[in-house]
N, C-alpha and C positions, 0 to 999 in steps of 0.2 A: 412588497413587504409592508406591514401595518407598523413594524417595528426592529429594527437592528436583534442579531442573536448574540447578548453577554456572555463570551467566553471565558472559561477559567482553563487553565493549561494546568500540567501538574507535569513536573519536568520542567530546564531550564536547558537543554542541552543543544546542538545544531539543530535537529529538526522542530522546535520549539522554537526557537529562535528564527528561522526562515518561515515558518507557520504566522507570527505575530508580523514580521515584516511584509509577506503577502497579505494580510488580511486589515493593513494601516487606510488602505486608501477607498476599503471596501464599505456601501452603504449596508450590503444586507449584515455585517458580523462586526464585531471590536471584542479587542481583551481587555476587560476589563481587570482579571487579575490572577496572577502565578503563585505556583504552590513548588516550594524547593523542600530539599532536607533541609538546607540551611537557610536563617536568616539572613547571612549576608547573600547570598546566593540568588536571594529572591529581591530582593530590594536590588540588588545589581539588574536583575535583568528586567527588573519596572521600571528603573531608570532608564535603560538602555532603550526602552523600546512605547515610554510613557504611558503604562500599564497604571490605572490609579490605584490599584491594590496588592498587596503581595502577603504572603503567608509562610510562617515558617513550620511546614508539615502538610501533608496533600488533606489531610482530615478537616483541618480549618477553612482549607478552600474548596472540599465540596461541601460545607455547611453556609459555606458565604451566600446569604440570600440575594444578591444581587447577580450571582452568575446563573446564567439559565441552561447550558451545559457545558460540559465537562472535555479536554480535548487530553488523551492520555500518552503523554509522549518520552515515557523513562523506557529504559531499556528490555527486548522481550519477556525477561523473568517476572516481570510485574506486570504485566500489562491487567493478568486478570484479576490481582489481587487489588490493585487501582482503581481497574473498571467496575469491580463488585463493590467495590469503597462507594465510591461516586452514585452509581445505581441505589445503594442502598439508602444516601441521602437526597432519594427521589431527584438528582440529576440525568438525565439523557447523554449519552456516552458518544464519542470518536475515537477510538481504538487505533491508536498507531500498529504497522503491519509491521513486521506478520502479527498478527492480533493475538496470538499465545505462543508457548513453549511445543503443546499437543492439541492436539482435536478433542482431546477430554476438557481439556481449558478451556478453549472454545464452546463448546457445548456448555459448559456451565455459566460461563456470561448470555449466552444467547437466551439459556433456562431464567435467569435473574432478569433479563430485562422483558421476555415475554412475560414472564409473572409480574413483573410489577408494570406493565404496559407502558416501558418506557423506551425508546429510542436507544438503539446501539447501530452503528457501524462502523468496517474498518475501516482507515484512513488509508485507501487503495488511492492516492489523488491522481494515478495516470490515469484510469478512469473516466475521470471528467473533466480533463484535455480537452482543447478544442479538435484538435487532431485525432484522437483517439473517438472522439462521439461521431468525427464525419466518418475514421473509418468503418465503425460499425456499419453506419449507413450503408458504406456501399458495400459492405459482406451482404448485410441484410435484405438489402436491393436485389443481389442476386450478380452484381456486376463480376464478380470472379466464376462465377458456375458453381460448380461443385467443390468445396475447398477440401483439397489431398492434402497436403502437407502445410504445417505453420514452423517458422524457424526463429529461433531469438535466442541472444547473447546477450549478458550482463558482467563486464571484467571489471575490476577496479585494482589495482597494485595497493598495498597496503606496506608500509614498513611492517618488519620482523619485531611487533612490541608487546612481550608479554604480558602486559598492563591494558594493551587494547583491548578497547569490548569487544573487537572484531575476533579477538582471538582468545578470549576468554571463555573458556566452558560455562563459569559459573553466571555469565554476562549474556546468557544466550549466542555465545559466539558461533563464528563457521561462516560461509559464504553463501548456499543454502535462505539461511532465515533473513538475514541481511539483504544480499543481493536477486537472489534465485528467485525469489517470491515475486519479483516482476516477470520475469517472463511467464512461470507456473502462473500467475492469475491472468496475464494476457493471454494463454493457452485455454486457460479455465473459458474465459470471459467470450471467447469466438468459439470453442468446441462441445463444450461441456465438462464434466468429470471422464476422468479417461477410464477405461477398461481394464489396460494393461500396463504397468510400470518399471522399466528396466532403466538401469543407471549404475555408471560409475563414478568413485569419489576417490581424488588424492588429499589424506588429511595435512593439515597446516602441522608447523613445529608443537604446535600444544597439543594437537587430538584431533581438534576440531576440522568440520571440511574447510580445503584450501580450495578447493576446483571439482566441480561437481558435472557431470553429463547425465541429458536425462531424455530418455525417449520413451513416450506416452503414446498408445495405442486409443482410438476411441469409435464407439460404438456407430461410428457413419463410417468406419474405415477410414479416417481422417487419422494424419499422425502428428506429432510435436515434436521434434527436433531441439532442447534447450538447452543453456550450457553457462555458468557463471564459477566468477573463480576469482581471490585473494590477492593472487599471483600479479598477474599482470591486467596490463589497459585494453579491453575486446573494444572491436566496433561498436556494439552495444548499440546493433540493428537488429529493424524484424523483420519480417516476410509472410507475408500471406498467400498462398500460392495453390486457385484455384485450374479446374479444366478450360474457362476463359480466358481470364487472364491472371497477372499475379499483380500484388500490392508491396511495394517498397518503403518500409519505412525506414527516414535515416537517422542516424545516432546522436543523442540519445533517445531510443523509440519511448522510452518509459518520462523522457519530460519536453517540455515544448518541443514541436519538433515539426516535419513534414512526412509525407510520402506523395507517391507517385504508383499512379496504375499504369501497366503497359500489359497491351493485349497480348495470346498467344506467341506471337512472332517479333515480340517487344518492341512492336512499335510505342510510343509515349501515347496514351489516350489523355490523361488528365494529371494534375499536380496540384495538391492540398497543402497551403502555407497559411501561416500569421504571428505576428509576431504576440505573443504574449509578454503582460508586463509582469515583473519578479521570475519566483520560481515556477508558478501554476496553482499553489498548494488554496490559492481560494476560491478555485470551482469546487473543490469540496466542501468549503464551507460554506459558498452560494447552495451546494443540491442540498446540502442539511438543512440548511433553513426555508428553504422551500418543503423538504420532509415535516419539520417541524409545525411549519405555519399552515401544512393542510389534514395535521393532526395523524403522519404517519410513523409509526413504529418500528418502522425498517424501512432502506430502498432497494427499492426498486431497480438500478442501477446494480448496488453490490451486494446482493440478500444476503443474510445472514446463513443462511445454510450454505449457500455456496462458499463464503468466507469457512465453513467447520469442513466444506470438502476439499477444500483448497488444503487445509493444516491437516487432512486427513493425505492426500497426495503427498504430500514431503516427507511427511513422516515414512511414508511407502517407499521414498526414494532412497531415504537413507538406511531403512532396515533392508532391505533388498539390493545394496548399490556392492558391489564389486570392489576391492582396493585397488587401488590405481599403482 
């Protein structure tokens, strides 16, 4: 890298917060400064996290000339009104996931930053795990054969708070957008866009989904198995499970983590480990700025259009899901 990438965040809340602390020790990124609604808000979490700049309003700090993109991390209902803010003051975007509300949303950030040639991706960081890029490998390799079935869980127990954004409609709430998007884009990211979409949902006290099932048909005859919920604590394993062998990954599949291939008759062939330092969240910020620094407008890694099939899939899941 010729030069560190000046981050402005916009949001101040957990996932902001664990973003600025993975990315303190990193040469390729720094934050240099946060955008709150509120002034103390924002000054609290520079403090917190010795950001030299803070802003009271996301509009000041996508005009801050010294930030060189934009990481967008308030809750789903904004993400595109955020991400068109920032694009607009010719900033390059990282979209927290799920990156919109709809697949129309998406599609329209994707239209703003191809038009003004600038940088958009979603903030997918299981992704660009180290675990996650060896198992590509050995899909890609061919070490599983032909992969039939992928399986993944994402639970999390949530208190009953009608105040939660977990459980807030107008918060982008439900279990789905929140948690479900990990396994749907680990699904997405090994099979492609599915064919076919069947699923049921049990909604939460407010409306919103509490527990969601989702089985994906796709065009190799490959299926997905998925399943995320409010409710209670899942394993929050996956599986990849070819006619060679199958691939074990243990919980949490979606952040640092291992697996293990065992061949047909599950004997152990190999075991994938390392410890990562913090949460993970700054190999995404490492592949952005290698996007950035070789003058690319999307990656490679999580293209853009696959992120609007992704938000196109859930939306499928939930118009077509059964009551539980």
């Amino acid at each position: 890298m010729t030069k560190p990438v000046r981050w402005g965040i916009i949001g101040t809340g957990r996932i902001a917060q664990t973003f600025a602390s993975d990315l303190a020790p990193l040469a390729e990124g720094e934050v240099v400064a946060v955008g709150s609604r509120s002034a103390d808000g924002a000054e609290a979490f520079a403090r917190r996290f010795g950001v030299a700049r803070h802003h009271a309003g996301y509009e000041a700090l996508c005009e801050d000339p010294g930030v060189d993109c934009v990481y967008v991390a308030t809750p789903h209902p904004f993400h595109r009104d955020h991400a068109l803010l920032a694009l607009s003051r010719g900033k390059p975007v990282l979209v927290e996931k799920a990156f919109a509300m709809t697949a129309a949303e998406a599609r329209e950030v994707v239209e703003a930053s191809r038009h003004a040639g600038l940088f958009a991706m979603e903030a997918m960081w299981t992704r660009f795990l180290p675990h996650v890029v060896a198992l590509r490998e050995r899909v890609a390799a061919g070490v599983l054969g032909e992969v039939v079935l992928l399986v993944a869980d994402h639970g999390k127990w949530f208190a009953r708070d009608p105040a939660s954004r977990l459980f807030a409609p107008e918060l982008g709430g439900g279990a789905l957008l929140d948690l479900g998007v990990y396994p749907v884009s680990f699904a997405s990211m090994l099979l492609g866009p599915p064919s076919s979409v069947r699923s049921m949902v049990t909604p939460a006290f407010t409306g919103v989904d509490a527990t969601t099932s989702i089985l994906l048909g796709h065009p190799s005859g490959a299926q997905a198995a998925l399943t995320c919920t409010s409710s209670a604590r899942s394993a929050t394993r996956a599986s990849v499970i070819g006619t060679e062998a199958r691939l074990e990954v243990e919980g949490d599949f979606y952040a640092p983590s291992a697996f293990s291939v065992l061949a047909r008759d599950g004997t152990p062939l190999e075991r994938v480990e390392g410890p990562v330092p913090g949460r993970g969240l700054q190999f995404q910020a490492i592949h952005v700025a290698r996007c950035l620094e070789a003058g690319l407008t999307e990656s490679p890694v999580m293209p853009l259009d696959e992120t609007v099939a992704i938000m196109a899939t859930m939306e499928r899941v939930l118009s077509r899901a059964a009551s539980g």
